[in-house]
C-alpha positions as CSV (number, residue, x, y, z in Angstrom):
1,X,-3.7,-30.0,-10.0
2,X,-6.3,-32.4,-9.5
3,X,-8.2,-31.3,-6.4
4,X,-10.4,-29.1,-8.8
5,X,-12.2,-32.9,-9.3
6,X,-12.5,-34.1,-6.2
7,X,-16.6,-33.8,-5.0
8,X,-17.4,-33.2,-8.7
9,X,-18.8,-35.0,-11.5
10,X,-16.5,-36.0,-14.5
11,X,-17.3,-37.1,-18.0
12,X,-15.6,-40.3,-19.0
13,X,-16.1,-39.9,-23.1
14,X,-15.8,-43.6,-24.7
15,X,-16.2,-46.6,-23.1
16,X,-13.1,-49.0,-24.2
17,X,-10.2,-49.8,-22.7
18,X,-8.8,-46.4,-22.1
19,X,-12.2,-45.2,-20.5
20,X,-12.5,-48.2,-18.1
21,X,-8.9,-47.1,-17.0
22,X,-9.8,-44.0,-16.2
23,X,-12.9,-45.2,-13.4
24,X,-10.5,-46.9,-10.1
25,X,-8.1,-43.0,-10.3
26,X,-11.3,-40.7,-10.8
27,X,-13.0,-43.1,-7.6
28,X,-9.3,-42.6,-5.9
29,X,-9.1,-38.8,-6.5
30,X,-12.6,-38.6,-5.0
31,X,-14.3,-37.7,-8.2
32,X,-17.8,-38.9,-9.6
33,X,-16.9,-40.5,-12.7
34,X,-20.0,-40.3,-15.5
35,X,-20.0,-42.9,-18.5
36,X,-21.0,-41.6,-21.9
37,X,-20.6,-43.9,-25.7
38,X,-22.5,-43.8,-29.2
39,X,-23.2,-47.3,-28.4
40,X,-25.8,-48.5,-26.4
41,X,-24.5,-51.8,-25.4
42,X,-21.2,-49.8,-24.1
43,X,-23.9,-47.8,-21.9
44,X,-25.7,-50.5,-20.4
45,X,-22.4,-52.3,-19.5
46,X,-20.9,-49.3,-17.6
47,X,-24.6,-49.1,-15.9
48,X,-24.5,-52.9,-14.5
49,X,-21.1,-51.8,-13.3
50,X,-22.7,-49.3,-10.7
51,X,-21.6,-46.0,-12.8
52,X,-23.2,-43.3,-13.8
53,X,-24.2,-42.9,-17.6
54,X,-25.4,-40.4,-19.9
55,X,-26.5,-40.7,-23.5
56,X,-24.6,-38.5,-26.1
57,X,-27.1,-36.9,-27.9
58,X,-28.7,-35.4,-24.3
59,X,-25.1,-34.0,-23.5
60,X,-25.5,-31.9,-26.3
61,X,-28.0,-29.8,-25.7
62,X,-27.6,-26.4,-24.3
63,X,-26.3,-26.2,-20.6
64,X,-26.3,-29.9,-20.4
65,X,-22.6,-30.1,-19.4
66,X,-22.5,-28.0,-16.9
67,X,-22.4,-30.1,-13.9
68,X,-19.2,-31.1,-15.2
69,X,-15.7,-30.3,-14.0
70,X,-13.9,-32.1,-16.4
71,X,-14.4,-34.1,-19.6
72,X,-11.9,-36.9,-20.6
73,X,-12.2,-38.3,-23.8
74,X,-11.0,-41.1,-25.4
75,X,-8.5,-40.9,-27.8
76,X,-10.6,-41.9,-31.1
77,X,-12.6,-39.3,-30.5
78,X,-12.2,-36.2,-33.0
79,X,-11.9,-33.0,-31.6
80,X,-15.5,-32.4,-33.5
81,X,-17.4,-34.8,-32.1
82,X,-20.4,-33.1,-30.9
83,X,-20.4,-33.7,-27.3
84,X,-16.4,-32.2,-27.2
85,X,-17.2,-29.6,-29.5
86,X,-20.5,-29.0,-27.0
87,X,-17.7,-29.0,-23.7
88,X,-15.3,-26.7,-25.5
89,X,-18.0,-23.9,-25.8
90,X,-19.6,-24.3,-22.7
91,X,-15.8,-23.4,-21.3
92,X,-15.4,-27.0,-20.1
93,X,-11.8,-28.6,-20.0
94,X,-10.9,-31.4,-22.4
95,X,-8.3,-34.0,-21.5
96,X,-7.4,-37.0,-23.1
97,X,-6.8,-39.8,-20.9
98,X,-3.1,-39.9,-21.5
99,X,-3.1,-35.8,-20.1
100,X,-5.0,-37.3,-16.9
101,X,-2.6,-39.8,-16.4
102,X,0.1,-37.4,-16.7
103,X,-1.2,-35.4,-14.0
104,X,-2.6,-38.7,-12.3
105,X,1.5,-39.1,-11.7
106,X,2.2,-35.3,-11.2
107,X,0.3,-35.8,-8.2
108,X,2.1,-38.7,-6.9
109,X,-1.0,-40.3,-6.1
110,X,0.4,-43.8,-6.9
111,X,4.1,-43.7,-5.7
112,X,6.7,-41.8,-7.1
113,X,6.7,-39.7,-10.3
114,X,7.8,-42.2,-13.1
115,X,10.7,-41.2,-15.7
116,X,8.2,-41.2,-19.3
117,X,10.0,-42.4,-22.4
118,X,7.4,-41.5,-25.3
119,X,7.2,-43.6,-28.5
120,X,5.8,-41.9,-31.3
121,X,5.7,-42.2,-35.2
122,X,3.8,-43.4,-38.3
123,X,5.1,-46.6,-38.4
124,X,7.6,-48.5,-35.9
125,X,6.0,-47.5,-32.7
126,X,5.1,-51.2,-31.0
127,X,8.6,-52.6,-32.1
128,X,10.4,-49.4,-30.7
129,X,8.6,-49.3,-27.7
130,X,9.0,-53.1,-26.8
131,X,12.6,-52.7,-27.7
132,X,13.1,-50.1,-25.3
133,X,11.8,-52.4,-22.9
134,X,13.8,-54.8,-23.5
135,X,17.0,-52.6,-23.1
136,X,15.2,-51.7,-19.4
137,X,14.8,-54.8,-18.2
138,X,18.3,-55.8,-19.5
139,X,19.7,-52.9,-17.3
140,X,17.1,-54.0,-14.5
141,X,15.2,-51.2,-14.6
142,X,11.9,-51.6,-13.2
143,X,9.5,-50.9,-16.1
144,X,6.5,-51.5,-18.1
145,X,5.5,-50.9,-21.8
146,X,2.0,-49.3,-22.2
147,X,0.4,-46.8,-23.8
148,X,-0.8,-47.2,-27.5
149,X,0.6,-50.9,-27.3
150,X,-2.3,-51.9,-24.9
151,X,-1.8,-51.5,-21.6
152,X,-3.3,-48.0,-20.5
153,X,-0.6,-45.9,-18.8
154,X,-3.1,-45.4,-15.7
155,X,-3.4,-49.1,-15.2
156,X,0.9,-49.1,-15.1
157,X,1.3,-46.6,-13.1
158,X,-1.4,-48.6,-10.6
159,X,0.9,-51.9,-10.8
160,X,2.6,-53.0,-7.4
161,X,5.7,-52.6,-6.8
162,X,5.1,-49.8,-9.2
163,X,7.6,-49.4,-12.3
164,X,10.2,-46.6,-12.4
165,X,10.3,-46.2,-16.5
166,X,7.4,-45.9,-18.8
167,X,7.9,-46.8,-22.1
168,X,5.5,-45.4,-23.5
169,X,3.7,-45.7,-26.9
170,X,1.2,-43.0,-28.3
171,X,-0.5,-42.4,-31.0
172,X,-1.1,-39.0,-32.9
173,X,-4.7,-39.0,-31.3
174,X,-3.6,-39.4,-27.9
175,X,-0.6,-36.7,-27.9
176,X,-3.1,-34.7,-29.5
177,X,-5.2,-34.7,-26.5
178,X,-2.3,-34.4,-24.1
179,X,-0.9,-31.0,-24.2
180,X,1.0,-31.0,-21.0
181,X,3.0,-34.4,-21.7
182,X,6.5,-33.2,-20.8
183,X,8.7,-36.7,-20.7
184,X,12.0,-37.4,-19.8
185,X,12.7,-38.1,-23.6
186,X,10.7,-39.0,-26.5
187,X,11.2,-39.9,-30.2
188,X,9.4,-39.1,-33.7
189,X,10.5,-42.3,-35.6
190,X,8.7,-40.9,-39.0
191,X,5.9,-38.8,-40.1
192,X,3.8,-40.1,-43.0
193,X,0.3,-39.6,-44.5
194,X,-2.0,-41.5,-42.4
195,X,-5.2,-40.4,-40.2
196,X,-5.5,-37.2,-42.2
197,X,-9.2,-37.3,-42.2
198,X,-9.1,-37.2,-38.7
199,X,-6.2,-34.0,-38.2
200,X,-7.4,-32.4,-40.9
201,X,-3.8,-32.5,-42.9
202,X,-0.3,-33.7,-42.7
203,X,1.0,-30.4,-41.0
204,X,-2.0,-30.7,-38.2
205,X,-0.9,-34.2,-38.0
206,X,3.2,-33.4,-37.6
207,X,2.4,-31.0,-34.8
208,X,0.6,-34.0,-32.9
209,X,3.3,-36.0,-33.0
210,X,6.0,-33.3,-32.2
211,X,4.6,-33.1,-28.0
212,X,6.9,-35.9,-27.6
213,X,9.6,-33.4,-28.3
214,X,8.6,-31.0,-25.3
215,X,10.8,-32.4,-23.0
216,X,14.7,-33.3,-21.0
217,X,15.8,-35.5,-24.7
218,X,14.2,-35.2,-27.8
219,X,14.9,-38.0,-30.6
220,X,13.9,-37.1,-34.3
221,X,14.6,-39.9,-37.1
222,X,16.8,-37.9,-39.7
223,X,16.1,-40.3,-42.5
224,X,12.5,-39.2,-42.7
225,X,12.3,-35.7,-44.0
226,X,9.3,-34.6,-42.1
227,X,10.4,-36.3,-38.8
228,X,14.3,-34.9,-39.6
229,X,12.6,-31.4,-40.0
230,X,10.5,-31.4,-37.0
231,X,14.2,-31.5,-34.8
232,X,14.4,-27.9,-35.9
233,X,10.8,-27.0,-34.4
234,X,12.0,-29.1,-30.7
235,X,11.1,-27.8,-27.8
236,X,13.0,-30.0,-26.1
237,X,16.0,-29.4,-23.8
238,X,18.2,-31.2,-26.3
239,X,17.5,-32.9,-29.7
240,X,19.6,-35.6,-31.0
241,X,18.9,-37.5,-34.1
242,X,19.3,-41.0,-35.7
243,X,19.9,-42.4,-39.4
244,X,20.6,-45.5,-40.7
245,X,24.0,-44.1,-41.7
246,X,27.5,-42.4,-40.2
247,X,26.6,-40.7,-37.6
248,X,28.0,-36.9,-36.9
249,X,28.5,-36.1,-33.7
250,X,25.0,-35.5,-31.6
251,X,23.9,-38.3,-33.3
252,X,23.3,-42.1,-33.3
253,X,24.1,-44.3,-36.3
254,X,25.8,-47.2,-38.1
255,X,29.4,-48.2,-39.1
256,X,30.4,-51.2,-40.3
257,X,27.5,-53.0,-39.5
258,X,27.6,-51.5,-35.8
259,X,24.8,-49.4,-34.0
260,X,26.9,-46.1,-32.5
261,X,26.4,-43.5,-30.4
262,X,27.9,-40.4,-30.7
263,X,25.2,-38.2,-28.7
264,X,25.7,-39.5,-25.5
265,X,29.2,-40.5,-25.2
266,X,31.9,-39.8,-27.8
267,X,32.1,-43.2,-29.4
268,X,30.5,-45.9,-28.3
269,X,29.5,-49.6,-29.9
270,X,26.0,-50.7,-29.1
271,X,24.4,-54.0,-31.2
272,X,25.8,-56.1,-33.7
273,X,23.3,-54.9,-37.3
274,X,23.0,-58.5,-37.6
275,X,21.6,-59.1,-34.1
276,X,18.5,-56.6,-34.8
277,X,15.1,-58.9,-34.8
278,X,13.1,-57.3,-37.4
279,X,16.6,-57.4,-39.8
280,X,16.0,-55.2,-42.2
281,X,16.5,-50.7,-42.0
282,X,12.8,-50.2,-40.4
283,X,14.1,-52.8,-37.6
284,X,17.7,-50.8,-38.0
285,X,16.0,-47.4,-37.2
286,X,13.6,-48.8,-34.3
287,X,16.6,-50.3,-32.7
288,X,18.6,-46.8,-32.6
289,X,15.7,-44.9,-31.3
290,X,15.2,-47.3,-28.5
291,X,19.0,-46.9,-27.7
292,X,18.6,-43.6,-27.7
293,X,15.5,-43.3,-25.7
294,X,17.1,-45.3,-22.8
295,X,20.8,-44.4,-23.4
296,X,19.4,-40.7,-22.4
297,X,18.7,-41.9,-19.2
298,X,21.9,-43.2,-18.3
299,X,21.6,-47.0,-19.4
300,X,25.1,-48.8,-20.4
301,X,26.1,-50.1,-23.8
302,X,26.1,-53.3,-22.4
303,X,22.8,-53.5,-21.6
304,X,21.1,-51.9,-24.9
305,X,22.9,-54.9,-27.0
306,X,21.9,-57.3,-24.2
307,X,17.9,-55.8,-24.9
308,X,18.8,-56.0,-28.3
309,X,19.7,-59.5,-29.1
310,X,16.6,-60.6,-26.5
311,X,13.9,-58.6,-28.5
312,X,12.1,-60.1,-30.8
313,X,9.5,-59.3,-33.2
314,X,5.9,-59.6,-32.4
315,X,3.3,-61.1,-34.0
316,X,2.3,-59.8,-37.9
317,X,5.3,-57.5,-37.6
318,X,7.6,-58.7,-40.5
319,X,7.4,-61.7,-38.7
320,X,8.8,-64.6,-40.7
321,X,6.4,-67.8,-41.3
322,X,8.2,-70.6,-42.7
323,X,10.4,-71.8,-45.8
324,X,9.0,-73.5,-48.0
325,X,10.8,-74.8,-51.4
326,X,13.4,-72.4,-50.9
327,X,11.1,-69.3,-50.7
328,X,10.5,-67.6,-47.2
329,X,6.5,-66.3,-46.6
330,X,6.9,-62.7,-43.7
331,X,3.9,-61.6,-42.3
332,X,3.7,-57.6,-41.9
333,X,0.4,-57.4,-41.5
334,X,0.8,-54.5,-39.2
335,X,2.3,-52.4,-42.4
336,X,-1.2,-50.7,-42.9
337,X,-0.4,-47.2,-44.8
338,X,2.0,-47.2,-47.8
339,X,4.8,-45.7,-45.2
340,X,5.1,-48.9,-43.3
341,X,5.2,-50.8,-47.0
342,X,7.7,-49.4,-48.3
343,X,9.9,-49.9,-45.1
344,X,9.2,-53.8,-45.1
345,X,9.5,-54.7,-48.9
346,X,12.8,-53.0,-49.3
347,X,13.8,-55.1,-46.6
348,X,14.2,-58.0,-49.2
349,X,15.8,-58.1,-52.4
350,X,13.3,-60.3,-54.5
351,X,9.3,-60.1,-53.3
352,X,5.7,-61.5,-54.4
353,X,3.8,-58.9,-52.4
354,X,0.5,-59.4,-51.1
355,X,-1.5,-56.6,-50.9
356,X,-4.6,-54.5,-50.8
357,X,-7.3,-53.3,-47.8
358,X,-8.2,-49.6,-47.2
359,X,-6.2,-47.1,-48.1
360,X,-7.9,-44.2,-46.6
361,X,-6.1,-41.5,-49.4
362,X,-3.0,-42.7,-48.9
363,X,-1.5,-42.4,-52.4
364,X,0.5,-45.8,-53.5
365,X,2.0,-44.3,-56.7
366,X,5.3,-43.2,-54.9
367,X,5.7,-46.3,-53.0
368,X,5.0,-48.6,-56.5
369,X,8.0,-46.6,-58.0
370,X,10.5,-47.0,-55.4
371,X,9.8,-50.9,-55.2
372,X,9.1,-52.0,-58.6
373,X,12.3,-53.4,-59.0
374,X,12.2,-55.7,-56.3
375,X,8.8,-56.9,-57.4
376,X,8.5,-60.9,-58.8
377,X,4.6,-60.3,-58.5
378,X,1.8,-58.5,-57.0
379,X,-1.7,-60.0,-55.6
380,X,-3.9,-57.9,-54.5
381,X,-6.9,-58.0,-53.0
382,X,-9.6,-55.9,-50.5
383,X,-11.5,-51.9,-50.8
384,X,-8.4,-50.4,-53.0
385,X,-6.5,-53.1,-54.4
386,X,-7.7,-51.7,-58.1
387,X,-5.5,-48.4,-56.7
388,X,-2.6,-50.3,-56.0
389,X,-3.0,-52.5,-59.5
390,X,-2.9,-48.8,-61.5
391,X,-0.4,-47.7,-60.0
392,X,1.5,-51.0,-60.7
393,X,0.4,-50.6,-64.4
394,X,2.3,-46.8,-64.5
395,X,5.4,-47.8,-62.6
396,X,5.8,-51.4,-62.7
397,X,4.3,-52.4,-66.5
398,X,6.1,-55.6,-66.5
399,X,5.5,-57.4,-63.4
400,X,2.6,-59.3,-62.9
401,X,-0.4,-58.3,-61.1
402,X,-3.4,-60.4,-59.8
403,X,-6.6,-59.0,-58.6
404,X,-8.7,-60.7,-56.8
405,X,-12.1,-59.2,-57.7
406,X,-14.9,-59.4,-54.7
407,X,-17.6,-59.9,-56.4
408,X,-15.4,-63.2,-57.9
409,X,-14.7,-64.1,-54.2
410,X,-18.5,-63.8,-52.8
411,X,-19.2,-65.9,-50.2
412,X,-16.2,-67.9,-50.1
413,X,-15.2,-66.0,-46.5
414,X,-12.3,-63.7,-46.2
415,X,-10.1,-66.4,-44.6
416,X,-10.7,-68.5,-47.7
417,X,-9.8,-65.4,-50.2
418,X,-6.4,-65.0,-48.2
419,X,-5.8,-68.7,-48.7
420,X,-6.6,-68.5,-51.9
421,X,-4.1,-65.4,-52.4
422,X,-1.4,-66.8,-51.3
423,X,-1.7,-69.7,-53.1
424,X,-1.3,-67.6,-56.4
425,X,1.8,-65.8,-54.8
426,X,3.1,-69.3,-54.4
427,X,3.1,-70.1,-57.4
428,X,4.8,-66.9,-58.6
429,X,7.4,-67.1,-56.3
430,X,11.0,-69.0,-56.9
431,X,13.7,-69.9,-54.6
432,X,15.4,-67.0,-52.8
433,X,12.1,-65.0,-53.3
434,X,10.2,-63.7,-50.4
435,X,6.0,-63.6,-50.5
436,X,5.3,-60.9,-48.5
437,X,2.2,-59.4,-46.5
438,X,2.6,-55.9,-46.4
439,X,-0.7,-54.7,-47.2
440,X,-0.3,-51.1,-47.3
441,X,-3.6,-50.7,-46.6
442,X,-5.8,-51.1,-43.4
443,X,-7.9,-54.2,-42.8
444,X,-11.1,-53.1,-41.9
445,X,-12.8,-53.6,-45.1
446,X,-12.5,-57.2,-45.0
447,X,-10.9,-58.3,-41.8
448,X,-11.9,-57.8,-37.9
449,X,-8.4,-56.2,-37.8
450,X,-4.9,-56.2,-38.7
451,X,-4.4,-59.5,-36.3
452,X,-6.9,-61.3,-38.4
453,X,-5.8,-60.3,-41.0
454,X,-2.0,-61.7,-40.0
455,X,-3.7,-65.1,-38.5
456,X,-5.1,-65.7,-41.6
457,X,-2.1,-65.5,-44.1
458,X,0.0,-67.8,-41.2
459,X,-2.8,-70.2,-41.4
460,X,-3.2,-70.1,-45.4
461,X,1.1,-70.4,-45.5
462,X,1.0,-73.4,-43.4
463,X,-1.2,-74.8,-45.3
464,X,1.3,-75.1,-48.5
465,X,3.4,-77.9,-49.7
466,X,6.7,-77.5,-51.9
467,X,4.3,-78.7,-54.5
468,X,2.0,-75.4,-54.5
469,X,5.9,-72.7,-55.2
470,X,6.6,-72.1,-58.7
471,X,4.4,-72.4,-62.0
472,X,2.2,-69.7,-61.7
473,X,0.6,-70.6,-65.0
């Protein structure tokens, strides 16, 4: 499949992490690997490398691409960026580079082909996929997480000794641009709005993340009505499903506080509820898609409650903080679109909820009614938070809601607006409450990302005394 590269020139589109991946394979295969990026910096550092570069806006003009067998592009870029939209007419094949490292291990040309477990979803991905991993290395399975989570698949399936198991995390942008993706099982967690600008729609965006039903197993999350739906659309050898719930038969669930499978065995115990690190249902629904991602390959009880009960959650993933005064500060950081929100305040029965960023359309107004009864308070800051606070004045008109207005905050530094939110969540909050991060929103309008965002808020919360909880007048 690959020899049509070897002796020609390739265009490596994008010049982060997943392009620099992509140069050591294209050198092995015996292609000519050419670096092109909007940025200039990114140019001139593939240049002192010793590769090949070309500037965009010169790939674009008519016949430009045609020394090219092959362009691979990175993920973030949409399908009508000019220089794709350029390849596409001149008759040019598009991959991403999650389709060349599929066919990277087609070809065998870094050991054996690997076993793919695929990770996919609005919201739960890294937890799922690092659970799965967990349960792998319980079993002692050789494996490696990567993907969407950080490590690029090619650079895995370089490792020696090589890994056996991929769990594997992608995005809707990267199964967009892998067509051919055909793994040994793969799960939709949930489908919610998020990166519609980019697919053009939710439906555009549902079919993305449906390839990780294409092959042996497919796993569909049946308490999210889109991702419940898709199982009817599988084309998959078999689809089971999951739900926080009793499970019918084909199914994985929970009983009595027990994680069950009844898809691939008649009956059979896997975790302790309890033992699940994030607690909560989001945490509940990760865990039973990573059982059933590895129990489809043939991995024992044993060893998914053993992966289980070692797994824990990773930074600014409802991570808890500290105590203080009898109220317990979580950092979800990562809960970026109203989705992941929802999942993570519900998980607590009283919260002060910090909140506010970049919605990009997401609507809030659904999300403010389902949890308005759980809310003690709401600060909110960042691009939308006026969004969020008129939604909170339709569906929650008696809890009380602090904006923090920029132009109030200008020039104090974002780190010093976060400390300064959750010092008013402080002192709204009461023993047994819970002030929560959970932005539902993404960070990028005042944050370098979601991390610092989530390093922030730890640093502001340790910064607190019992003397700053309670009293918010």
């Amino acid at each position: 499949m690959l020899e049509f590269l070897r002796g020609r020139d390739v265009l490596v589109a994008g010049w982060g992490v997943s392009g620099r991946s992509l140069i050591e394979p294209l050198h092995d295969i015996g292609a000519r690997p050419v670096v092109t990026d909007a940025g200039e910096k990114a140019l001139a550092e593939a240049a002192e490398l010793g590769l090949a570069t070309a500037p965009g806006e010169e790939l674009t003009l008519p016949g430009a691409l045609g020394r090219f067998a092959l362009v691979i592009t990175s993920p973030g870029w949409r399908p009508d960026s000019p220089v794709l939209v350029s390849a596409v007419t001149e008759g040019i094949p598009v991959w991403g580079d999650v389709e060349f490292a599929w066919w990277v291990d087609q070809a065998r040309l870094y050991g054996p082909v690997r076993k793919w477990l695929v990770i996919t979803g609005t919201n739960g991905k890294t937890t799922t996929t690092q659970m799965t991993h967990a349960i792998l290395r319980a079993a002692g399975v050789p494996s490696v997480a990567c993907g969407n989570i950080g490590l690029p698949i090619l650079d895995a399936l370089r490792r020696t000794p090589g890994p056996q198991v991929l769990a594997v995390e992608l995005s809707s942008f990267q199964l967009h641009w892998a067509p051919s993706v055909r793994p040994e099982a793969g799960v939709v967690l949930n489908v919610a709005e998020d990166h519609l600008d980019w697919h053009g729609g939710l439906d555009a965006y549902a079919a993305a993340k449906a390839r990780a039903l294409t092959g042996r197993v497919g796993v569909v999350g049946l308490d999210d009505p889109v991702a419940g739906a898709l199982a009817r659309k599988s084309r998959a050898r078999r689809t089971v499903g999951f739900r926080i719930g009793v499970p019918a038969d084909g199914e994985l669930g929970v009983v009595d506080g027990k994680l069950l499978d009844r898809a691939f065995t008649k009956a059979a115990i896997l975790a302790e509820v309890g033992d699940i690190s994030p607690p909560g249902p989001a945490g509940v629904a990760d865990a039973l898609a990573a059982a059933a991602l590895t129990r489809s390959i043939d991995v024992a009880p044993q060893f998914v409650k053993e992966g289980l009960q070692e797994h824990k959650v990773g930074p600014h993933r409802a991570a808890f903080v500290r105590e203080v005064g009898g109220v317990e500060f979580v950092d979800d950081s990562k809960a970026t679109n109203p989705h992941a929100a929802r999942s993570s305040i519900l998980a607590h029965p009283q919260v002060v909820w910090l909140a506010g960023g970049q919605l990009k359309g997401a609507h809030v107004e659904d999300l403010v009614e389902e949890v308005a009864d759980r809310l003690v308070a709401a600060v909110l800051f960042g691009l939308d938070a006026h969004t969020i606070a008129e939604a909170m004045t339709r569906h929650a008109p008696d809890v009380p809601v602090v904006v923090l207005d920029p132009d109030d905050d200008a020039g104090m530094g974002v780190d010093a607006v976060m400390a300064r939110a959750v010092r008013i969540a402080a002192r709204y909050a009461g023993r047994g409450d819970t002030v929560l991060l959970a932005p539902a929103a993404a960070s990028l309008d005042m944050f370098a990302d979601y991390t610092h965002r989530g390093r922030s808020f730890v640093a502001a919360v340790q910064a607190l005394d019992e003397g700053d909880i309670g009293s918010p007048q």
